[in-house]
C-alpha positions in Angstrom: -24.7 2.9 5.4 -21.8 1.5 3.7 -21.0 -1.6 2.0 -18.0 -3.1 1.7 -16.1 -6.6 1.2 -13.3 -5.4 3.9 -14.6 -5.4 7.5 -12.5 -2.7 8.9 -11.7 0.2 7.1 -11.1 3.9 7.9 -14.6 4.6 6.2 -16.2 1.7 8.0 -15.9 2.9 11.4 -18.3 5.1 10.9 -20.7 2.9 9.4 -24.3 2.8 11.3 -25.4 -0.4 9.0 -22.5 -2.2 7.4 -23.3 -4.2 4.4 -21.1 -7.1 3.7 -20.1 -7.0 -0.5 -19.0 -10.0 -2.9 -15.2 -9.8 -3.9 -14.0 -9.4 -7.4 -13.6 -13.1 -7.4 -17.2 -14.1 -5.9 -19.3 -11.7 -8.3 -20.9 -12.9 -11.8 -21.7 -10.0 -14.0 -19.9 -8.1 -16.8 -16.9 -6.2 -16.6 -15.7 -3.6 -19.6 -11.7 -2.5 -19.9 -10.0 0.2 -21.0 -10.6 -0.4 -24.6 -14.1 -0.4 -24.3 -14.2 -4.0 -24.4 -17.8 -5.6 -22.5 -16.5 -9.4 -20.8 -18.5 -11.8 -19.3 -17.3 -12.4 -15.6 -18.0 -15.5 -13.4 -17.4 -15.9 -10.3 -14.7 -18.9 -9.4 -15.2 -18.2 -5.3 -17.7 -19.3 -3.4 -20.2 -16.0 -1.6 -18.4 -16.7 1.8 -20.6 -15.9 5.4 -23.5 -13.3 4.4 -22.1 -11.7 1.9 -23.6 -10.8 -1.4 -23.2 -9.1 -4.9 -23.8 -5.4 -5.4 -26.7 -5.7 -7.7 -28.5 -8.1 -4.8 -28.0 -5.0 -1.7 -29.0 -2.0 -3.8 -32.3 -4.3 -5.0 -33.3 -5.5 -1.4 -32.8 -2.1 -0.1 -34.8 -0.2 -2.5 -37.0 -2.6 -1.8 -37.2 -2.0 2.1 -37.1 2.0 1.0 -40.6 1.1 -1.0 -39.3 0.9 -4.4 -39.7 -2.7 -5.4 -41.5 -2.2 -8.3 -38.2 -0.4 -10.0 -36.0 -2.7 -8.2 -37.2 -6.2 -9.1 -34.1 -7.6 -10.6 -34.1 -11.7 -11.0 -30.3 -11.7 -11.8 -27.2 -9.7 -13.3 -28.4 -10.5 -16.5 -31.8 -7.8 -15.8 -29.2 -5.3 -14.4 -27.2 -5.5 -18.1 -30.0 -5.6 -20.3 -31.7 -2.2 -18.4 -28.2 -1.2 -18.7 -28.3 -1.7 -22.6 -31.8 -0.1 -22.7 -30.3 3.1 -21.2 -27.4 3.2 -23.5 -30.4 3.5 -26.5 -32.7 5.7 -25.1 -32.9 8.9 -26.7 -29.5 8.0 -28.7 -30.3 8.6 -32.4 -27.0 8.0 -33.2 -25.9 11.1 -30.7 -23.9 9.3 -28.5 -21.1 7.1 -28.9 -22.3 4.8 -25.6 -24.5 2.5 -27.2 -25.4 -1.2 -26.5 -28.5 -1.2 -28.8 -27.6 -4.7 -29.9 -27.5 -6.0 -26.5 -30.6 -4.9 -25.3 -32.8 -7.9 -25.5 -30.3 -11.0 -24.8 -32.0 -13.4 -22.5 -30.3 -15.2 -19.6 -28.9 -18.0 -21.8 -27.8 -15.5 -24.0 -26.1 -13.3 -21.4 -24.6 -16.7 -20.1 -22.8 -17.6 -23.5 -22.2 -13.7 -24.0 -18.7 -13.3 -26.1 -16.7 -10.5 -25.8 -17.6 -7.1 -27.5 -16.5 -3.8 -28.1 -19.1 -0.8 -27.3 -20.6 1.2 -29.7 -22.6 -2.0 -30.7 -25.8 -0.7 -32.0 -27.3 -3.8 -33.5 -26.7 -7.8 -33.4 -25.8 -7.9 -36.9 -22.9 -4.9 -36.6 -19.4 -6.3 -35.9 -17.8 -4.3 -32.8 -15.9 -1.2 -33.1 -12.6 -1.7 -32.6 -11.8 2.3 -33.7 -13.3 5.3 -32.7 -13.8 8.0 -35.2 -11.7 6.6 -38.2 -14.5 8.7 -40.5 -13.4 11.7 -39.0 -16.9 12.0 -37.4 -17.5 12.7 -33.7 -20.2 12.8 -31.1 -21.0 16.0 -31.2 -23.8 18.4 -33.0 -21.3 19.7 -35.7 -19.6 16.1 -36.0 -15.8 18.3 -35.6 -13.9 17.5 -32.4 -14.5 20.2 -29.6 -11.2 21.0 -28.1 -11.7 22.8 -24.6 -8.7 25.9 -24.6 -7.7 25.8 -21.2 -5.4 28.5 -19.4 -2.9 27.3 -17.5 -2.8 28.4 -14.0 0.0 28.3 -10.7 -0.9 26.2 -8.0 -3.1 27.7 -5.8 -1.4 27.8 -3.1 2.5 28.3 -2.9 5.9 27.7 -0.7 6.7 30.5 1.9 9.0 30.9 5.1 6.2 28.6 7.2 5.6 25.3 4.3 8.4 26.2 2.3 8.3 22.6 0.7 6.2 21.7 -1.8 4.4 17.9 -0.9 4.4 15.7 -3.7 2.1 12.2 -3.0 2.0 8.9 -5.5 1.8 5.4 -5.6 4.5 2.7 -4.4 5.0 -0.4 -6.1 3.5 -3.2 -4.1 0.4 -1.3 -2.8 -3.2 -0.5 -3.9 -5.3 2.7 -3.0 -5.5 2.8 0.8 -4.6 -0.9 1.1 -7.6 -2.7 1.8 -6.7 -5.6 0.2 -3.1 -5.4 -0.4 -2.3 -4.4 3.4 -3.6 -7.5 4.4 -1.2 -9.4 2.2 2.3 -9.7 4.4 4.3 -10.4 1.4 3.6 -7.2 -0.3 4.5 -5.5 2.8 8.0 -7.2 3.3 9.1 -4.3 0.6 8.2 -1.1 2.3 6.9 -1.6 5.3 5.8 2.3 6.9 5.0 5.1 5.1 8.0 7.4 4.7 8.4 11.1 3.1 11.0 11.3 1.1 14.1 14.0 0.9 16.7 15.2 -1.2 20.1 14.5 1.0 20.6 18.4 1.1 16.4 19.4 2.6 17.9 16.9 4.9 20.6 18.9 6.4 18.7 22.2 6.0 16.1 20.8 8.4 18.2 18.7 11.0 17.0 15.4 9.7 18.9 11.6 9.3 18.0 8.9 7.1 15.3 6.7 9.0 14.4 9.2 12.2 10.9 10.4 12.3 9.5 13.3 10.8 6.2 16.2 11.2 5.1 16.7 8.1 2.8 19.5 8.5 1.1 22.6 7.3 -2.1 25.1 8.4 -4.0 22.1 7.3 -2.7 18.8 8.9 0.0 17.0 10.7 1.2 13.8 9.6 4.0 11.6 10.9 6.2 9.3 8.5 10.3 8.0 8.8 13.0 10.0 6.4 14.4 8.5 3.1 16.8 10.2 2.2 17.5 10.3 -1.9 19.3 12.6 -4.3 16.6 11.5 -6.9 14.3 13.6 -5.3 14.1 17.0 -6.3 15.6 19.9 -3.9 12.8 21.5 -2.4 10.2 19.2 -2.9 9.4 16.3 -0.6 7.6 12.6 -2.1 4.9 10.4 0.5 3.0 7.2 -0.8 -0.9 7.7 -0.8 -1.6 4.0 0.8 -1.5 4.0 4.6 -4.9 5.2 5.9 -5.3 4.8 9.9 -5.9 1.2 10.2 -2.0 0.6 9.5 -0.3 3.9 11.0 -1.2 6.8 13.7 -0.6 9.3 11.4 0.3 8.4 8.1 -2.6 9.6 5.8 -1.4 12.2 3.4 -5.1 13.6 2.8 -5.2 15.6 5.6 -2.4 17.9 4.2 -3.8 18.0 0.5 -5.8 21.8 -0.2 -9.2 21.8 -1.0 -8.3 23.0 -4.4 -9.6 21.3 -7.7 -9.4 21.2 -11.3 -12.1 23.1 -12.5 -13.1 20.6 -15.3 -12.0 17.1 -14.2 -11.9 17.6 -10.4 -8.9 16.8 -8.9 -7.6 18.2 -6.4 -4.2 19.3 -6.2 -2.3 16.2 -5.0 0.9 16.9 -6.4 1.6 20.3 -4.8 0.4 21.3 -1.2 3.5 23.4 0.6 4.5 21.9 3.9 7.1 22.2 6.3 9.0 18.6 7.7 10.9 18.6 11.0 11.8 16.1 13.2 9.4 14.4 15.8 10.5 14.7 19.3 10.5 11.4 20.3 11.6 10.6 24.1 12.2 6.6 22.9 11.5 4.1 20.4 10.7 0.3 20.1 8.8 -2.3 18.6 7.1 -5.0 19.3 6.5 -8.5 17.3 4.1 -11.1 18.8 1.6 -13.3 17.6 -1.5 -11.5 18.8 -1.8 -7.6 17.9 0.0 -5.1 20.2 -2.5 -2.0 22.0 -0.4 0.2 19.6 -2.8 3.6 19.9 -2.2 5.3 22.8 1.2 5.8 21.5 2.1 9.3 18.9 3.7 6.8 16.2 2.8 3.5 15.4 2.6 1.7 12.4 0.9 -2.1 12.4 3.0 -4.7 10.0 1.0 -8.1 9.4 3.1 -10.8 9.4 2.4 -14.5 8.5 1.2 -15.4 12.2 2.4 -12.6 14.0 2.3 -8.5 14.0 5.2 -6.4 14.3 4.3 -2.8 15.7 7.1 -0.1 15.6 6.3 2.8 18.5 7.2 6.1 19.1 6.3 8.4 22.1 7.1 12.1 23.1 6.0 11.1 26.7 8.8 9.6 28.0 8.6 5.9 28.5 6.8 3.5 31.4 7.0 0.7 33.1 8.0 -2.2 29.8 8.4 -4.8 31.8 4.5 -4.5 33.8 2.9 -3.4 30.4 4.4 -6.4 28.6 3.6 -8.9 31.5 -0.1 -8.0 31.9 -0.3 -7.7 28.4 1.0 -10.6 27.3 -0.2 -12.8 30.4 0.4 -16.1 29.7 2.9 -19.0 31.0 6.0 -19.3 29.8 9.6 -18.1 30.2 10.3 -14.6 30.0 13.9 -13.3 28.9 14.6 -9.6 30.0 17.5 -7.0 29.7 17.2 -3.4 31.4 19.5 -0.9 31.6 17.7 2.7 32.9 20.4 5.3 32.4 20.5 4.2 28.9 16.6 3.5 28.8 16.8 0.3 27.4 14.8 -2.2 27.8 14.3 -6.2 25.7 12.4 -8.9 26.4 11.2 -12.1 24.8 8.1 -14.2 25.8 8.6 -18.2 25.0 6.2 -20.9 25.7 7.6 -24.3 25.2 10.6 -22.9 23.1 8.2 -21.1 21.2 8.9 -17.2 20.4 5.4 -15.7 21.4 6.5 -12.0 22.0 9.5 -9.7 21.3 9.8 -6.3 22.2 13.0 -3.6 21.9 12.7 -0.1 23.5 15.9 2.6 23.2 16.4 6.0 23.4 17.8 6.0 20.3 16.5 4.7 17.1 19.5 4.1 15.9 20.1 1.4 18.6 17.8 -0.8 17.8 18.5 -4.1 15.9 17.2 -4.6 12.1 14.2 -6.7 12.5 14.5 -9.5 9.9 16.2 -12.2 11.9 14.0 -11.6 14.7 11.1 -12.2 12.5 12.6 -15.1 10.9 12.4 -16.6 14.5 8.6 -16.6 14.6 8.2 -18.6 11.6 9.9 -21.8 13.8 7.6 -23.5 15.9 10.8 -23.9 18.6 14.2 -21.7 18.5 17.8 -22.9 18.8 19.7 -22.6 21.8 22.2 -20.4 19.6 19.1 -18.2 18.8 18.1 -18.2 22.4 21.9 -17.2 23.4 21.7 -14.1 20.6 17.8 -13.4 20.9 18.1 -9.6 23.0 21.1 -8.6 20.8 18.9 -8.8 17.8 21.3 -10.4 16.0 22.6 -13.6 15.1 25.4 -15.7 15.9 28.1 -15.8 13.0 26.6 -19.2 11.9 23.5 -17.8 11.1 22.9 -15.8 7.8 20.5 -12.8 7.9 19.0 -12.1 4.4 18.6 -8.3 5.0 16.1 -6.1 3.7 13.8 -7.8 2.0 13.9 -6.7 -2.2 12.4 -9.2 -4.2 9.3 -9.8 -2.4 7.6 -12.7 -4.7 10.6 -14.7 -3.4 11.7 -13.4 -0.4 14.8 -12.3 -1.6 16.9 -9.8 0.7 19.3 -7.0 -0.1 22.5 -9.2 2.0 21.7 -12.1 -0.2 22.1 -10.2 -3.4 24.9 -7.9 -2.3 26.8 -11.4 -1.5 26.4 -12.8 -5.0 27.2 -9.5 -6.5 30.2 -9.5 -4.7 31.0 -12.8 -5.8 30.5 -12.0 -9.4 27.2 -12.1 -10.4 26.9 -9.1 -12.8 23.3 -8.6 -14.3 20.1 -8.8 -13.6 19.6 -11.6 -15.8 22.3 -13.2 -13.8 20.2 -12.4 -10.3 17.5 -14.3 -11.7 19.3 -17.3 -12.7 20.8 -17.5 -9.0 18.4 -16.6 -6.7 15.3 -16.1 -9.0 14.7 -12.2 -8.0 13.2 -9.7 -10.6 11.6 -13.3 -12.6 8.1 -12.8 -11.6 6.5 -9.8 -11.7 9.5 -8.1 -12.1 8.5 -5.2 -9.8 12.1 -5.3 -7.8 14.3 -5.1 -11.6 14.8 -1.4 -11.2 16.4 -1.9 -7.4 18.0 -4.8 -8.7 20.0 -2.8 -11.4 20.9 0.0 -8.5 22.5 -2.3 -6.3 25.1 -4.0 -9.3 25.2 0.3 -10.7 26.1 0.9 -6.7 28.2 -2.0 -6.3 30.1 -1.6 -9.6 30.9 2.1 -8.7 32.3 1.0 -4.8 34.4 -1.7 -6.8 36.1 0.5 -8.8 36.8 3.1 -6.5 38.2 0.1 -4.5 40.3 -0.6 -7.2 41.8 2.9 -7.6 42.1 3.4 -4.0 44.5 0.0 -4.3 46.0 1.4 -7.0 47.5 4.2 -6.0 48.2 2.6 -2.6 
């Protein structure tokens, strides 16, 4: 049984009763912060289809179990005030949980609740905004009890098989497994597939380019992921982002390479050090496909699923070599309209576009080479117009447009769409700070997420110009 608020999820497929959960947005409760701080949350979305709060399915399933009579909640406000009544019981003053003063607020009350800080033992104490300013703690001697703790190796370390240590963290535009945030096409116009990322020189040592696929794998799991190459990473250790579970990539879930090794006090496992070895993936061809339905992306060793605003873009990557395009595209995609093709079989290329009423419906690119394939921003650009251009139409299987139109590039500043061509173009015409970016083209003012990129490309761009300069120089 599992509940959730996101229909399909790596957890949910294997779900026998799926329980559909409120949002943060649709639930009315309470909601404490970091600072021990207890808010009163409403809800400002409606419940949408069947879906309901947390404190409503574990109450009407107790209730099916045969446990009504401990589960006969009216509201939120019953859950909080039982909540309150747990924080007291037993707690002469022994714990520093303690809602005492909350305990018997009725649902009027609870409605016009004001903010407070816990410990809150009675109505007439003000909050605590400090902990232990007396010098008193929580415990039966009322010292602080300091826990020695010997440090210890990882438990398991490099050798001649995983002789790099794998590192895993967050990214900047992602949440957790993505969810919610993979949903969102914006926050996925940044990074768009999970990666492992090298230092230039584990590179070379292991026959790898910047952007080809990569096994990442050790006695405990294989996963698949492109190469970054960057000499911020440190020699010998390799970097992948935690977010991609199976419902966005074939094999991009860094869990199954992680040791079952944890911290003996706090649990954690050992995330930040599991030895692996990365080499590069076979592939007979690559390709991808954007359309406006999703692509049958899993019978193929790499994909990765990008949601678009309307459309999908799939990239693909196979060790089998490559069938029949053309039939799997047309039976797939079977619909009226005009198809545009290119095939060239000693170079195992193959392009084709699907239009219906000068309407881009489906795109695909398949090569031998990665490297030959187009970047994909202008082609995507093309499914936000309800009709191309002729000139578009003309340029449509080179991937690229005609000198007359501009191509933004890799997309940096993803609140405003902002692309790496765009800002390279006003650097190179003088723009010089960050501040100055934002003035211009608005990138790095919102959340301000992209700033650190931002300052790389004027620190790249100022170094190229002056090397330029001595290079004329001496000329």
């Amino acid at each position: 049984m599992v509940s959730d608020n996101i229909r399909n999820t790596d957890t949910t497929e294997f779900a026998h009763v799926l329980l559909p959960a409120a949002a943060w947005g649709e639930k009315d409760g309470t909601v404490t912060n970091s600072e021990r701080r207890i808010s009163r949350q409403r809800a400002f979305l409606p419940l949408p289809g069947d879906a309901k709060p947390d404190w409503w399915i574990v109450n009407e399933v107790a209730k099916r179990m045969g446990f009504a009579s401990a589960f006969d909640y009216a509201g939120p406000d019953a859950v909080f005030r039982e909540h309150a009544e747990l924080s007291a019981f037993e707690n002469g003053g022994t714990r520093d949980f303690n809602l005492t003063g909350l305990m018997d607020m009725d649902a009027d009350e609870y409605n016009q609740f004001k903010p407070v800080q816990w410990p809150f033992p009675s109505k007439h104490k003000t909050d605590t905004a400090r902990m232990f300013a007396n010098g008193r703690f929580f415990t039966p001697s009322g010292k602080a009890r300091m826990l020695p703790i010997a440090p210890r190796a990882p438990a398991h370390q490099t050798c001649d098989a995983s002789p790099l240590v794998f590192n895993t963290g967050r990214i900047r535009d992602q949440w957790h497994t993505m969810t919610r945030t993979g949903k969102t096409a914006k926050l996925l116009a940044h990074i768009e597939e999970s990666f492992v990322e090298m230092h230039p020189q584990d590179m070379q040592h292991a026959h790898l380019q910047d952007g080809q696929l990569a096994t990442i794998h050790n006695e405990h799991g294989e996963m698949l992921a492109r190469v970054k190459a960057s000499p911020e990473q440190r020699p010998g250790s390799v970097f992948s982002p935690i977010h991609w579970s199976r419902q966005f990539t074939a094999k991009g879930r860094v869990g199954v390479l992680i040791n079952a090794v944890t911290d003996p006090i706090s649990g954690q496992p050992e995330f930040k050090h599991a030895p692996v070895n990365v080499q590069p993936f076979p592939a007979e061809w690559h390709g991808f496909v954007i359309s406006r339905k999703p692509f049958p992306d899993d019978p193929y060793d790499y994909w990765a699923r990008i949601p678009r605003n309307g459309y999908w873009r799939h990239e693909l990557a196979d060790a089998v070599p490559a069938g029949n395009w053309s039939g799997i595209m047309r039976q797939y995609f079977s619909q009226d309209g005009d198809w545009i093709e290119m095939k060239d079989s000693g170079a195992r290329r193959y392009r084709s576009a699907l239009l219906v009423d000068g309407r881009l419906e489906a795109l695909c690119f398949f090569e031998r080479d990665a490297t030959s394939l187009p970047p994909r921003h202008w082609l995507e650009s093309l499914f936000e117009k309800n009709k191309i251009t002729d000139a578009d139409r003309i340029t449509l299987l080179t991937g690229r447009p005609g000198k007359s139109t501009p191509d933004a590039g890799r997309i940096i500043c993803a609140c405003f769409g902002v692309g790496e061509t765009t800002l390279l173009e006003a650097i190179a015409n003088g723009v010089d700070s960050v501040e100055a970016l934002g003035i211009k083209l608005k990138a790095g003012t919102n959340c301000g997420s992209c700033i650190p990129e931002l300052k790389s490309l004027l620190s790249t761009s100022k170094v190229a110009s002056e090397k330029s300069g001595v290079l004329e120089a001496s000329a």
